[in-house]
N, C-alpha and C positions, 0 to 999 in steps of 0.2 A: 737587378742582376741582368747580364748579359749573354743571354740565352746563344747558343751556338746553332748552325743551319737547320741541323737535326734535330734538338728538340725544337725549334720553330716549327718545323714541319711536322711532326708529331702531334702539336697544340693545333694546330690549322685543321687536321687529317680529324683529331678527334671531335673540333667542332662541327666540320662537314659531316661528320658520321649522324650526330644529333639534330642537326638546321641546316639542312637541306634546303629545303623551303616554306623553312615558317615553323612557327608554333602554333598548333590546331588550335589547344587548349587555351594558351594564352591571348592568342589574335582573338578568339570568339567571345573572351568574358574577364579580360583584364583591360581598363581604359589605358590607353599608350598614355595617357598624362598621367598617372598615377606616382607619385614621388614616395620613397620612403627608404628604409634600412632594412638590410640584411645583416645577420651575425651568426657566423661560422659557429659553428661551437663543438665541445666535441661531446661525443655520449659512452666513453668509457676513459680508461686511464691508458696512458700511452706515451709513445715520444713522437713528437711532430717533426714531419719533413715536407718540401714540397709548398711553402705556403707564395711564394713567388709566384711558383708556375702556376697555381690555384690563381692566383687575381689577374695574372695575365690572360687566363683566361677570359674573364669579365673584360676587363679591358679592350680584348679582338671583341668582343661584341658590342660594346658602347664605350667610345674613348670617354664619354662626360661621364663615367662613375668616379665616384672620390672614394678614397681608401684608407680604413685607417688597419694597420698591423698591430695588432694589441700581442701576439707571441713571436721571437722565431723560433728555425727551425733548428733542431736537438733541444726545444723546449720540454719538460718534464710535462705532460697533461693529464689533470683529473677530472672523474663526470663531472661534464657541469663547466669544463672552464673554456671562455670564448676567446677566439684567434685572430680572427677579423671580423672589419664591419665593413660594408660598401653602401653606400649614401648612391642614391640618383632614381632613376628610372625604375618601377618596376616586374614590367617586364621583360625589362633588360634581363633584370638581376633572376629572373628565375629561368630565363632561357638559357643564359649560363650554368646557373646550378647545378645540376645533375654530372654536365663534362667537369667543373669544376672540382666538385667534389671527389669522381672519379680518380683524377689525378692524386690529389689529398689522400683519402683513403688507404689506396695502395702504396704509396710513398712512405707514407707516417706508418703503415703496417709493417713495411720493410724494418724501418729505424728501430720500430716498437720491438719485434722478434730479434731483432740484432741487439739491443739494450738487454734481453732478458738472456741471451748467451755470456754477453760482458759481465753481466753482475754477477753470476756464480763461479767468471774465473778471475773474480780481481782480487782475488788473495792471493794470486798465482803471477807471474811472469808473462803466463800465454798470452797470447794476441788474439782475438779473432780474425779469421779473416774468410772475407765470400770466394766466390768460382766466377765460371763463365756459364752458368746455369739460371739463364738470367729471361727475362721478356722478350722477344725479340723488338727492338726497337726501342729497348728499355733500358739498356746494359747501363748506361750514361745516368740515366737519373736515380734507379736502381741503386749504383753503384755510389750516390751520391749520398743516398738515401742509409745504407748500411752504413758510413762515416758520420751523418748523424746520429747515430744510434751508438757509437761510441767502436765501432769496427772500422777495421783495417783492409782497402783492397789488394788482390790477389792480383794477375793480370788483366789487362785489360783487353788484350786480344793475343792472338795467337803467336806474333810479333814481339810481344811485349820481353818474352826467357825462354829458355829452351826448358819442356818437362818431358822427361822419356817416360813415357808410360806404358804399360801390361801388354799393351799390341806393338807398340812399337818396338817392342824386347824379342816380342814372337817372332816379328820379321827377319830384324838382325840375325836372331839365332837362326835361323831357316839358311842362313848365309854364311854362318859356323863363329858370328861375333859375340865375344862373351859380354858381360857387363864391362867391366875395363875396356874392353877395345872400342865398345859404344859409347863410352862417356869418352875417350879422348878422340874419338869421330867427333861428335858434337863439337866438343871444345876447339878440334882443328876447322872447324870448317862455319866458324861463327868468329863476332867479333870480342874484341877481347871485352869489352863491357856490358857482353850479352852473362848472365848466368844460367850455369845448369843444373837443372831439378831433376831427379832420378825416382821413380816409384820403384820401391821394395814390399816384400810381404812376410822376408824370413832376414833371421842375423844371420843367416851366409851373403846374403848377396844384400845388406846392408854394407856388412864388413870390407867387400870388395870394392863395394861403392864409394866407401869412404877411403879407401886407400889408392885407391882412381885420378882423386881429385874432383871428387862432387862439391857444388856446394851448398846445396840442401837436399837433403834428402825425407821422400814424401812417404813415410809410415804408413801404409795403405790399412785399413780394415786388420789393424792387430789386436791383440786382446792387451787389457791394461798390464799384464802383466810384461809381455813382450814390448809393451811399446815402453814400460819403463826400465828393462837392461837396453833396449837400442837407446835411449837418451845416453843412458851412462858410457856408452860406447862411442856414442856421440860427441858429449859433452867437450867442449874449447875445441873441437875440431871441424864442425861441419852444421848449420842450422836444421832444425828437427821438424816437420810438419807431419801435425795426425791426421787424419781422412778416410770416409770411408762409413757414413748412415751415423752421423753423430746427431745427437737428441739431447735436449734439454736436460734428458736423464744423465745422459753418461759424460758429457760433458766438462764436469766437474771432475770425475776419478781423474779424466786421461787429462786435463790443466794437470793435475799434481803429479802428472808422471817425470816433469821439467820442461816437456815439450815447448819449442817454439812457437810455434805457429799451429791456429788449430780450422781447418777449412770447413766450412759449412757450407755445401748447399742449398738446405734450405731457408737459408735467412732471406734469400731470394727468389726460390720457386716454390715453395711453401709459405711465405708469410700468408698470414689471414688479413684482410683490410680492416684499418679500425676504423671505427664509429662513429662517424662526424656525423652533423646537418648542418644547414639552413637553415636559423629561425628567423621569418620576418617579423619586424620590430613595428 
């Protein structure tokens, strides 16, 4: 894989955070000749992401390590099952370690919490999909990381669609603009293959939105019941997003409301990191 500036610099930034100048432990009582094997492994069940950027890691530290990829990444993992091995040096392999893993961990966590939203709405039409609620410096691989896990991204930057949201509605109106006059602001004053997303909270100002000419409209924090007449109201006219502290729990009701698209963000600032090591071999 062909890593982009950014996360180059991110891998670089995280090495320097670690080896600075040496390894205490390793310089004082590992012989530099020592040869042998490392193997990744993981220590609970999960979905793998990240495994590229893991050995590149190893890699900036000793280009003579060999590699072998025994999983990729949106692989299914269970305790006990190994991902990689790296053959060479080793205290290469354990001065890497720890940044290596770092990256692993958190990546595969992301995918891992993003697979466990997918699988209780794939009876359903929804989509998952993440925010901009992301690492800073992370958004990239993050976002890479929830498409392994079987999720859909949302935008990428601010750039990406126009979303009117709860303060930008405040403003407008302080200036006497209703909803209709704020979505065809937008509209006039963007290009035509930009889209625009409207946050609503009630079917009044659903209904106006949708007769505006929105073309998604974002269901903020409704209850299942609300959020399933706005689909219906929706429905063959305008794409549906739910949002608004969605949980593993609730998750499922509001998939079966027909909604489109259903935003999560904690699949990315909440995931937990899964369980990997190191075992040398």
């Amino acid at each position: 894989m062909k890593f982009n500036p950014n996360i180059e610099s991110l891998i670089d930034l995280a090495i320097e955070e670690d080896y600075i100048s040496g390894d205490a432990t390793t310089d004082a009582i590992i012989d530099p000749q020592a040869q042998g094997i490392g193997t990744i492994v993981s220590d609970e069940n999960g979905t793998l992401a990240g495994i590229e950027i893991a050995l590149k890691v190893f890699s900036k530290i000793d280009s003579t390590l060999q590699f072998q990829q025994i999983l990729s990444d949106g692989s299914k993992l269970n305790n006990g099952s190994e991902i990689a091995s790296i053959k060479g040096n080793l205290a290469s392999i354990l001065i890497a370690e720890r940044t290596s893993l770092n990256f692993l961990r958190k990546l595969s966590g992301v995918a891992t919490q993003t697979s466990k939203f997918v699988e209780l709405v794939s009876h359903t039409k929804a989509k998952i999909v993440d925010t901009r609620k992301t690492t800073p410096g992370y958004r990239n691989l993050e976002k890479y990381a929830v498409r392994m896990g079987g999720g859909h991204n949302h935008r990428q930057n601010l750039s990406d669609g126009i979303l009117i949201k709860d303060n930008h509605l405040k403003i407008l109106a302080n200036q006497g603009l209703t909803i209709s006059d704020v979505i065809k602001k937008a509209q006039q004053n963007s290009s035509h293959t930009i889209k625009t997303e409207i946050e609503v909270e009630n079917l009044d100002d659903l209904i106006s939105a949708v007769e505006s000419g929105a073309d998604i409209i974002l269901l903020d924090n409704m209850s299942v019941e609300m959020m399933r007449r706005a689909v219906d109201l929706c429905e063959g006219k305008v794409i549906t997003e739910a949002s608004g502290g969605i949980n593993l729990t609730s998750v499922k009701a509001i998939a079966e409301t027909g909604v489109n698209l259903i935003s999560v963000g904690a699949i990315t600032h909440s995931a937990p990191n899964l369980d990997l090591s190191l075992d040398i071999k």
